[in-house]
N, C-alpha and C positions, 0 to 999 in steps of 0.2 A: 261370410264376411270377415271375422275373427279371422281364417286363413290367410285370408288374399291379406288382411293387414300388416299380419304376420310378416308375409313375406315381401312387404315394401316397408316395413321397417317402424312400423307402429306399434306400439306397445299396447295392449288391449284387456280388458278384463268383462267376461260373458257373466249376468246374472241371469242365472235359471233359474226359474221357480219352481220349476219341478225336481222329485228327485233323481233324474236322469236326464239328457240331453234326446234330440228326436222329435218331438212334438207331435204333429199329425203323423211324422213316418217313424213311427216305434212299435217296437216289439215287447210284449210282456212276456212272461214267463209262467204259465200255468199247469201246474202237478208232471211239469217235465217239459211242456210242449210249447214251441214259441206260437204265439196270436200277436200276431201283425194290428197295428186297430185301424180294422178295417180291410176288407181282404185288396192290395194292391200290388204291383209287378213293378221292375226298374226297368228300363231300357236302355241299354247301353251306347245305344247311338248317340244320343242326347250332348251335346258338345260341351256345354262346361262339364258334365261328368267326367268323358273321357280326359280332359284338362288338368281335374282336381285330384280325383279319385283312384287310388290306387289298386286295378279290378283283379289282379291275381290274387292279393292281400285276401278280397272281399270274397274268393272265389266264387262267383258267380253261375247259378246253376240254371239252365237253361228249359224254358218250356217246350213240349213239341209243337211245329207252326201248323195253326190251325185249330180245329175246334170240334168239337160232341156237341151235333144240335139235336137237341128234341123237337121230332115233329110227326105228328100224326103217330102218337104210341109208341114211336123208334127211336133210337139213338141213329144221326148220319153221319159220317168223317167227313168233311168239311176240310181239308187241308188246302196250305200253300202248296202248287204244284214245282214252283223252284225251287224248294228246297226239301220237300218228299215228293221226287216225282213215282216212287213204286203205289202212290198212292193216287196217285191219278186216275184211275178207273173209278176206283170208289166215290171219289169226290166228282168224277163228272156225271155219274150215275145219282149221285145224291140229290134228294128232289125237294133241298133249301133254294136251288136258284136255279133258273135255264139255263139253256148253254149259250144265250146271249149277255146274260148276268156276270157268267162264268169270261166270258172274251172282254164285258167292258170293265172288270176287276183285275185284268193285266192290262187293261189301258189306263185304270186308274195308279195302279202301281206305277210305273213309265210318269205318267200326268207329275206326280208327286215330289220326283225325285231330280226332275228337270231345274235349272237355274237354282237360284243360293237360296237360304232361308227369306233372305229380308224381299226378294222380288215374290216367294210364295208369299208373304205376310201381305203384301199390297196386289193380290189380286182382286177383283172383283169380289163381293163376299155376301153373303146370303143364310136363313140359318142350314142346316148339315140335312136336315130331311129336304128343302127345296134342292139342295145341290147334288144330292142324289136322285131325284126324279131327273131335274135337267139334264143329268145325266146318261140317264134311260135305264139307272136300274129299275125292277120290277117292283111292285108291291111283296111280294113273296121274299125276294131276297133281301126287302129291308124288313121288314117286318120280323123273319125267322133268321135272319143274320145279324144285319147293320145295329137294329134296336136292340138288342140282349147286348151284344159284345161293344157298343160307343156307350151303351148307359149304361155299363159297369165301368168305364174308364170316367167317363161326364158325369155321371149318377144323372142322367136327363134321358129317360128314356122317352119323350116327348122328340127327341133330337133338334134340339130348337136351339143347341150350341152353333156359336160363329161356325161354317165353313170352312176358315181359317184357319183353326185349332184344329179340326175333322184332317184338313189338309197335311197338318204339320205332324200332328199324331201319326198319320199313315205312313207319313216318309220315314220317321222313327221308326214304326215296325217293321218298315220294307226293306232298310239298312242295318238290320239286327235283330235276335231275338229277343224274348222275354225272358226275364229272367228273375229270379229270388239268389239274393246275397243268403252264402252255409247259413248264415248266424241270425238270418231273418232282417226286414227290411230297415229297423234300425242299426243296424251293422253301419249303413251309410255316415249315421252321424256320429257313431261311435269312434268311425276313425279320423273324423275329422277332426272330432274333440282330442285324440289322443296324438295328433301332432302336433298340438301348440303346444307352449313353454307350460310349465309343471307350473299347477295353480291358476292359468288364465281363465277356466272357467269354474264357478259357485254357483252348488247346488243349494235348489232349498231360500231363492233368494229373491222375494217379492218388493217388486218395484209398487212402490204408488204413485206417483207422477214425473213429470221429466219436465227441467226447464233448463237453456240455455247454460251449459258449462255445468248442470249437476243432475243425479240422479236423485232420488229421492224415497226410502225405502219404507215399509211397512213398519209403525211406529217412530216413525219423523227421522233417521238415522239419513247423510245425506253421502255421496260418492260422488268430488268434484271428478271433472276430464275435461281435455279440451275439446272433443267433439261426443256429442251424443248419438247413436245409434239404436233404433225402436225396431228389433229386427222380430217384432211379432206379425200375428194375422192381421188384418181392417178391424174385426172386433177389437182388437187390444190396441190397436193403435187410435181407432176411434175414443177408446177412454184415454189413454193415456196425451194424445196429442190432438185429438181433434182434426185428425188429418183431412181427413174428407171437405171439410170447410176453411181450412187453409192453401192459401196460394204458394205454391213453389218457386224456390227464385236456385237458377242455376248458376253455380259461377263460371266464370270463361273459360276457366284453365279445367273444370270438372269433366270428367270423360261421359257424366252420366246428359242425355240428354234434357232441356227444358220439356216439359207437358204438363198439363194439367192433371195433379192425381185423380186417382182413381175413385166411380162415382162407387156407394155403398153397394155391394153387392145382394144379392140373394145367394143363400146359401144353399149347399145340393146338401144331402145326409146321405147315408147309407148304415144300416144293421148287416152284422157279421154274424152267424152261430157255427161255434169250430165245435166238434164233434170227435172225441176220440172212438176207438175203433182197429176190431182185427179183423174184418171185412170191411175194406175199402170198397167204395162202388165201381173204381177204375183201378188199375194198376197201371197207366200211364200215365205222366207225368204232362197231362193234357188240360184246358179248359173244355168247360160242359156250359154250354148253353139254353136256355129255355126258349127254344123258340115258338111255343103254343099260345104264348101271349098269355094264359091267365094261369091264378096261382101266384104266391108270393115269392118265389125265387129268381132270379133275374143268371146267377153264375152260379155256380159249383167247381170246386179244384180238389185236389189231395193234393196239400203242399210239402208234404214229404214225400212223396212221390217226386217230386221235383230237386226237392232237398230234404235228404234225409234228416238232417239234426233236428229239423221241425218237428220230430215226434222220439220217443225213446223207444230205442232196440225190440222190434216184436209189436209196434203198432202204427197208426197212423191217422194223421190228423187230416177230418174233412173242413174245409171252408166251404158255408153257405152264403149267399152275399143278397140283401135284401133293399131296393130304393127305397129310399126317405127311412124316419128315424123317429118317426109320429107314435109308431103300434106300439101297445102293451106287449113288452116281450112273453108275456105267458102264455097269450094268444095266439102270438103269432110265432113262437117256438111248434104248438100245437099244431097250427095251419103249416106250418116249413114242414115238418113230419110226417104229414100226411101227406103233404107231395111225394117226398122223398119216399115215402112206402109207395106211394102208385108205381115212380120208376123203379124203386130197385127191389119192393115187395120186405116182406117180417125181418129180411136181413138186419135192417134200420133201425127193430125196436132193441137190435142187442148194442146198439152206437149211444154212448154217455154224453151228455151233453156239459162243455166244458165253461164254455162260456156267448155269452150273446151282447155283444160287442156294438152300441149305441154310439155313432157321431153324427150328433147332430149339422157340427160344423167342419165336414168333411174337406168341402172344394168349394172356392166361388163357383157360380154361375158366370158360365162365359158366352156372352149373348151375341148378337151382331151388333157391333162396334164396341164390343169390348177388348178388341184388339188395336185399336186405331188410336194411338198407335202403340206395339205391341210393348215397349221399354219406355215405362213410365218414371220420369224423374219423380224422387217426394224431398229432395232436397230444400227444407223451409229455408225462409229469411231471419227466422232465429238461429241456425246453424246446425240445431233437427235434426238428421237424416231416417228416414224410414225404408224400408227396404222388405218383402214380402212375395210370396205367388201373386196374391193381387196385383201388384204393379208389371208385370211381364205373363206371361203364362202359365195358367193355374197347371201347377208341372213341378215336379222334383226339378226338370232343367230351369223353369222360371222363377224359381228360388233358387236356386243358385247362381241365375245370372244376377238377378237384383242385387242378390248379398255381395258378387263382385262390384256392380256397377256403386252400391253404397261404399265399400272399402274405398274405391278408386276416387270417389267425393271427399271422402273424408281424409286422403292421403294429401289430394290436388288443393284442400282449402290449409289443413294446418300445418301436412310437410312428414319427413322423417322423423324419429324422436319425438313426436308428440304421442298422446296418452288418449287411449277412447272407450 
């Protein structure tokens, strides 16, 4: 948002409260090794990305397409046949899906990519597990495919996400790869923070309330502007503005559209434990899936294998990725363990454990008709604006379009040369 205002000629000032910029996509830095919070991927398709972000800058390092499923004792290759076709055999031999699964997963790739975003947004919609039966995938291929690999992106391995989302996800993947930025996934807002004017944003800087023309900080200290911007989660906007029970009033001239915001979500969590290590379980730069259904693991990666900075010279870093955010991590470090020694045996017990990475408030829950419609105005009748994933799609891209669609409200109501 701070960008886009930037460059329509707002003068802006970002309170962080934290002390770094990033929020849910940041990277810490642990005895060398970057831990993302929360093991997650950028997709470069994504349109405001391509728009804002600068990807040579970010050098973006690419996954291989496809996937390591566990099933029945074995690891399978699972690849995209368009873009490894040497690996074609393997993958059609692979006994995650029939070769009917295998035919209606380039019909759905095709399906996906067909007409513009906003005509996939308004199709028909249903949650992601009914829309793959009607489909006619198999039990087998959602089960030991769809469910590991959509409920590490949804954290819903239930697939009870919109359709919509299912839909819009896959055209993303099908028009690019996966990828991790060198520097780890806060890279993204590192560089966005470091093109505005020296000084627009402060770190370390706790808002307590917001009213119409002021901020209002921790210990009563106030920061008049002419418009206000709440560019947190629903949780924080919820305290801070009561959004969810306020009505949005759009102005004419606002690019952003009228809707009614967004109702309270359910939140998805997900547990990370990154594991340093000189026996990696893969040397490819691949996702590993659980497709056996039980057992607490859902993904596995070696994100230095993908990018190397992720780990220092001589090791590497594993990412285990666990739904919800409930379990005692002593416990369920122990239970992660003992999996991981069934697939890859005593190798495991020489891998240090670095950290076991708890968010609880990972992603909304994106249900059916939580897209309808997908770009939610939060433009109050106090002059307000709120801006978030919740209002667009729970997405690196649905946070970025909202924070555009906020700047563009805030530009169209108080103009050039004003202050936000």
């Amino acid at each position: 948002c701070a960008t886009h205002l930037d460059r329509l000629g707002v003068a802006c000032r970002v309170l962080e409260a934290s002390d770094a910029v990033g929020g849910r996509a940041r990277t810490d830095t642990v005895d060398g090794f970057l831990c993302d919070r929360g093991f997650q991927v950028f997709l470069p398709a994504y349109p405001d990305a391509r728009r804002l972000l600068d990807y040579d800058a970010l050098d973006l390092r690419p996954f291989e397409p496809g996937a390591l499923v566990r099933s029945g004792g074995r690891f399978h290759r699972f690849s995209d046949p368009w873009r490894r076709p040497q690996h074609l055999l393997a993958t059609a031999l692979a006994p995650v899906a029939t070769l009917g699964d295998k035919l209606r997963i380039a019909g759905l790739r095709s399906r996906v990519q067909r007409g513009t975003l906003e005509a996939l947004f308004a199709r028909p919609e249903s949650t992601t597990q009914a829309y793959l039966e009607r489909q006619g995938f198999s039990p087998r291929v959602i089960d030991r495919f769809f469910r590991p690999f959509l409920g590490g992106i949804f954290l819903d391995g239930t697939l009870a996400t919109s359709s919509r989302m299912f839909e819009f996800v896959f055209r993303m993947f099908a028009q690019g790869p996966a990828t991790l930025p060198a520097g780890g996934l806060g890279a993204l807002a590192q560089q966005l923070a470091a093109g505005l004017p020296p000084g627009t944003v402060e770190l370390g800087v706790r808002v307590q309330s917001i009213r119409p023309g002021a901020v209002v900080l921790e210990g009563g200290a106030e920061r008049p502007a002419d418009a206000v911007v709440a560019a947190v989660d629903q949780s924080g906007a919820q305290r801070l503005l009561s959004v969810g029970a306020t009505q949005p009033h759009a102005e004419p001239e606002s690019a952003a559209p009228a809707a009614a915001c967004a109702p309270k979500p359910a939140w998805r969590g997900t547990t990370c434990l990154y594991f340093a290590t000189q026996q990696p379980p893969t040397t490819e730069p691949i996702l590993v899936l659980n497709g056996e259904g039980r057992g607490p693991i859902n993904t596995l990666c070696v994100p230095s294998r993908v990018a190397p900075g992720y780990a220092p010279a001589g090791w590497d870093l594993v990412s285990v990725s666990v739904l919800g955010a409930e379990r005692d991590p002593d416990q369920l470090t122990a239970h992660v363990t003992s999996q991981l020694r069934e697939w890859y045996g005593r190798r495991v017990d020489a891998w240090r454990l670095l950290q076991v990475c708890r968010v609880p408030q990972a992603l909304p829950a994106q249900p059916v008709g939580w897209l309808d419609p997908v770009e939610k105005s939060a433009v109050r009748a106090d002059g307000v604006v709120a801006c978030g994933d919740y209002l667009d799609t729970a997405s690196i891209q649905g946070a970025l379009a909202s924070g555009r669609r906020a700047a563009e409200a805030v530009a169209a109501r108080c103009g050039a040369g004003a202050t936000a």
